[in-house]
Structures are given as structure tokens and as C-alpha cells.
N, C-alpha and C positions, 0 to 999 in steps of 0.2 A: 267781929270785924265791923268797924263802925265807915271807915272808907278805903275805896280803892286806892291803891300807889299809881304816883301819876303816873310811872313809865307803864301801867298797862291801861289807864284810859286813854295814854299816846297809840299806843297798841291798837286797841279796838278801835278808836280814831283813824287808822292809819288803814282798818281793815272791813273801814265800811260802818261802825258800828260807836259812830258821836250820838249819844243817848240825849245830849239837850238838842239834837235836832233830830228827834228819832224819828225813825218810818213808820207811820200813821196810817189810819184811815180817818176820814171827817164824814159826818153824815150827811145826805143830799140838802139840807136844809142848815148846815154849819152849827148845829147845837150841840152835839155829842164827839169827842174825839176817844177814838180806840188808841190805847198806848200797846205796840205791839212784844212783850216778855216771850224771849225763845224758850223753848219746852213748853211751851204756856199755851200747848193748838192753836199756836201764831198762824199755822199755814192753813189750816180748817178755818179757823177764825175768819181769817182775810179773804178765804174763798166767798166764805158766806156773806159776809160786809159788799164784798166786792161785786156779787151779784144781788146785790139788796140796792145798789145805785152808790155806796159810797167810797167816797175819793184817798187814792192813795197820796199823801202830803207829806210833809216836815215840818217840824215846830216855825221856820220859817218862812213856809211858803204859807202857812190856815192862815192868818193874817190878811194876805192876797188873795186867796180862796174865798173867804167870809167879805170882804170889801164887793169882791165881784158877782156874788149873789145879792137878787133885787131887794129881797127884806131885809140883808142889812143885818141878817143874823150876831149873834155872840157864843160861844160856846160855853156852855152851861152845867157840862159834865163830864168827867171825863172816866171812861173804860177803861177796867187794869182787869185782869184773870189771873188771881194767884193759882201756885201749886203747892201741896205737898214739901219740904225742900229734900228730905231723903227722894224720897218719888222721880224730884226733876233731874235731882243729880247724877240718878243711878242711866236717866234715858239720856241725859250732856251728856256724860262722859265716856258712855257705848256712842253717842254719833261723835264724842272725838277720836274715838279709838278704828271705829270702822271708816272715818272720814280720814287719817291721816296715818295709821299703825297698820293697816291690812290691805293686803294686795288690792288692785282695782282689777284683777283679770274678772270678766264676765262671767259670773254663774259659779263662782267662787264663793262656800260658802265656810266659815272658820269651827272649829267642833272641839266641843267642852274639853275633848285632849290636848287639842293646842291650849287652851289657855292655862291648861294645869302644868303642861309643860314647862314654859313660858313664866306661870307666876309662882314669886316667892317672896320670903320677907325682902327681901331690898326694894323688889318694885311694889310691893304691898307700903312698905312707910314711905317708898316719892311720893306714892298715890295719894294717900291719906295724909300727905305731909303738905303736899300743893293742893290738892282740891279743886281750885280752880287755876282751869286750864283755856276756857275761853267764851267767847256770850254765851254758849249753851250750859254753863258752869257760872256765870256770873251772878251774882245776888240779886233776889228781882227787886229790891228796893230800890235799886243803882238805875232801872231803866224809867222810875217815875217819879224819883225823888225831886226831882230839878222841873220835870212837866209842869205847867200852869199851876205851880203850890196852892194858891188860892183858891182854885178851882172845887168843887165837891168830887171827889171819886164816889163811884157806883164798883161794888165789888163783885166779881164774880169767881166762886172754887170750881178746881177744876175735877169734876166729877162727871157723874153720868146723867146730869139734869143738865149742865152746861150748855147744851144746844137748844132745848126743849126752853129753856129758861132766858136763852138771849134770841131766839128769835120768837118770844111771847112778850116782852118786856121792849124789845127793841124796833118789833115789828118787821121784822126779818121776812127774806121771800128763800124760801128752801126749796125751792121749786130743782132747777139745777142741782143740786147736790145728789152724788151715787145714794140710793137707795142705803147701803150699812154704814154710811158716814152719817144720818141725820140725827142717829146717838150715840155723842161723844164716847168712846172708852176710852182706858189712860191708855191704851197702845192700839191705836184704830190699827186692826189687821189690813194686811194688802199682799199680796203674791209675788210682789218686785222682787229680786234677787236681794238690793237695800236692806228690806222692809226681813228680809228672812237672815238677811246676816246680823241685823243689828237685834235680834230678837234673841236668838243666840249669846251675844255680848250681855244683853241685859238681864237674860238668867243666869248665867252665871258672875255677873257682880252681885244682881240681887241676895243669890247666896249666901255669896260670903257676904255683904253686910249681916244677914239675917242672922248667921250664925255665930255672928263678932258684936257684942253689946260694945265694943271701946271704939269699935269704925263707927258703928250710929251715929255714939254719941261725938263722936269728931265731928262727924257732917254737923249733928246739929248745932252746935258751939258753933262750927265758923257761918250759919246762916241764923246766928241768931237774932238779927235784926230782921229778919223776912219772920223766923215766927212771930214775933212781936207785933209784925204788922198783922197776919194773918191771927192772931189773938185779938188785934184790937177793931179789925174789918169787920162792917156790919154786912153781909153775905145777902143777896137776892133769891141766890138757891143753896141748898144744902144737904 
């Protein structure tokens, strides 16, 4: 896949989700911009930024932001977090399935029978036939491709040094953050109802990819510009 069709950048446009003016954070001093990638611990991420002093923006407004700081700043680097892309696909597409396909009654939680019920080859080839289904499924190259090109990216994997590793390098205040959030895992546990259905979803897709070498290799074929990138990213932790 080398670009999105434009009726679903209208889409994501229309739904919140214009990536050439994406939802940022700037650093209190205008030098570094986070580009924010869903599945990418965007919400850990921005918690931490955000109590570190930095501003939530849009490609449109750092411009006005950096004018109205006294030094006069430029922004000199810009933050991306890759992932995995089997990894990120398999946690998109459990929060599109718990987000839109599953009851919202409270305390509702979905069990490995329903989904066996439920799944068969028809909806096994839509699934693997579409892929993507919405930002949490969209290729992360799409959300920094267009970012400041010029700029130098600083890259970050998403692993279990990922917090250790951006608040040592970025000078981060962790102070605020719960105590099991201060290192990143690829599925920060929590007790929410959420947090316990979509956990659910995600073993049992993880599964069956795992036991289907042809779904892999689907995922990986249609993100195959995201490994590319993350083949070619020189990485600050590892």
C-alpha cells in the first residue's frame, strides 16, 4: 500500500483525524514536536508530555505557538513511536470491534465462545480482505509523512524501555503517573470493564493470526511501507 484513497482521508478528515494538521504536543521551549500514531501509547504518551509542561497543538497552530514564545524558538525534531505492525493491528482492530461491534451495556464482558460462534470464513476473508477499518488500523507512515519532511525524526519502538527511554532522553517529569504505568507494556493492564473486554478480543484474534502463517503475512504486505520505515529508523531504545 503506498497511499490512502482519498474517500477515506475525506473519512478520517471528516472524523476528527486531518493528519497534515495533526494533534500534537510541542515542548515548553518549541524545539521538539510529538506526532501523535494511535496504537502508538498516544494516550500514555500525551499523559506524560502533558504533565512534563508540553502543549497540545496542530501543525497549524506551532507556528503561533513558537512566534509567541520569548526565544523565538524553531522546532528541531520531531517525535514519532513506531510499532510492531502485526502488534498494532491486532490491538486497532479489538478497539474497532469493542468500540463499534459489542454491546456498550456495563460490565458486559464478550467470551472466546461468542467469537467462535460468530467467526467463519466469510468474515475471516472481509477481515483480512479490508484490514483497515479506521486510525487505529491506518498505516503509521500516513500520520507523519506530510509532518515537517524536513525536519530530523528522533525515533522511538514501542517496547518496554519506551518510557524509561523518553523520559531520560526528553527529560520528562513522571512524577504524576500511576505507579504500573511508568513501564510501558504493549497492553498496560487496568481493571476497567474496557480494558477487560478488549483483552478478550485481542486473544483471540492474536490466535488465530498466530496459527495462520497466510493472515501474517496479509498484515504484513499491506503495512509494508511502515516496516520499511521501521527497517530503516535509527531507534534511541531497543
Amino acid at each position: 500500500m503506498h497511499n490512502l484513497c482519498p474517500e477515506f482521508k475525506q473519512k478520517l478528515k471528516e472524523q476528527g483525524y486531518d493528519h497534515s494538521k495533526v494533534g500534537s504536543l510541542l515542548n515548553p521551549v518549541g524545539t521538539k514536536l510529538y506526532v501523535d500514531i494511535p496504537k502508538n501509547a498516544s494516550s500514555f504518551v500525551s499523559e506524560l508530555l502533558w504533565n512534563s509542561g508540553w502543549i497540545h497543538t496542530t501543525e497549524e497552530e506551532v507556528k503561533v505557538v513558537i512566534r509567541a514564545l520569548k526565544d523565538q524558538s524553531e522546532i528541531n525534531e520531531i517525535v514519532v513511536i513506531l510499532r510492531d505492525p502485526v502488534d498494532r493491528w491486532i490491538s486497532g482492530i479489538s478497539q474497532y470491534a469493542m468500540s463499534y461491534l459489542l454491546p456498550e451495556t456495563e460490565g458486559y464482558v464478550p467470551t472466546e465462545q461468542l467469537f467462535n460462534d460468530y467467526y467463519n470464513q466469510l468474515v475471516e476473508k472481509l477481515l483480512f480482505a479490508t484490514i483497515m477499518f479506521d486510525d487505529h488500523t491506518t498505516p503509521q507512515y500516513y500520520f507523519i509523512q506530510d509532518i515537517y519532511p524536513e525536519i530530523p525524526r528522533k525515533y522511538y519502538k514501542f517496547t518496554e524501555s519506551l518510557s524509561p527511554s523518553l523520559i531520560e532522553t526528553l527529560k520528562l517529569n513522571p512524577a504524576k503517573l500511576p505507579e504500573d504505568t511508568k513501564n510501558i507494556r504493549i497492553e498496560i493492564p487496568d481493571r476497567t470493564d474496557s480494558r477487560v473486554r478488549k483483552r478478550v478480543i485481542v486473544d483471540f484474534i492474536n490466535d488465530k493470526i498466530m496459527d495462520n502463517a497466510k493472515l501474517r503475512q496479509k498484515i504484513k504486505d499491506f503495512y509494508k511501507k511502515d516496516y520499511d520505515l521501521i527497517e530503516q529508523a535509527d531507534f534511541v531504545n531497543v
